[in-house]
C-alpha positions, 0 to 999 in steps of 0.5 A, spaced: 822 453 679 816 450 682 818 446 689 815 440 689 812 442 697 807 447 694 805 444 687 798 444 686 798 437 682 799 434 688 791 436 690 790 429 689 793 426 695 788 429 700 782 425 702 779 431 705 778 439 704 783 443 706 781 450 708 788 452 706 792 452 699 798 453 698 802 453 690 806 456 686 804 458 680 809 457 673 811 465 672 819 464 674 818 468 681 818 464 688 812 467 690 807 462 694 800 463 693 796 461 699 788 460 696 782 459 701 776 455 702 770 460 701 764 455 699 763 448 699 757 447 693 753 441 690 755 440 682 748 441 679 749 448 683 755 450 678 756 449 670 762 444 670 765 448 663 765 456 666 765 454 673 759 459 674 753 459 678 746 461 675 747 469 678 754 469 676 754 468 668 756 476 666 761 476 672 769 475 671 772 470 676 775 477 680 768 480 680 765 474 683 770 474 689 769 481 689 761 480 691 761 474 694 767 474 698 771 481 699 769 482 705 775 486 707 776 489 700 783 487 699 784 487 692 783 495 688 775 493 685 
């Protein structure tokens, strides 16, 4: 069951960025997820439908954070 504290829907609420996020997805475990502000960008910079910048089209979702923002290479590439 997802806690209303940390339901991702409720986004909405903040008038300004926040650096941190925390949610939980809906996969029936309590674990919390916490997402962190990596790039602010303007819309023409990125594809609103495939959420890509032009240097990023053949890249994966986990290929893009893998360049761009693994700079302690948490994640097995």
């Amino acid at each position: 069951m997802t806690l209303s504290a940390f339901d991702i829907g409720m986004v909405k609420n903040y008038n300004e960025p926040k650096y941190l996020l925390h949610f939980q997805w809906n996969d029936g475990t309590e674990k919390i997820y916490r997402y962190a502000l990596v790039e602010t960008m303007s819309q023409s910079e990125i594809n609103h439908r495939t959420k890509q910048k032009k240097d990023e089209t053949t890249l994966t979702q986990k290929e893009i954070w893998l360049k761009k923002y693994s700079h302690n290479n948490t994640v097995k590439r």
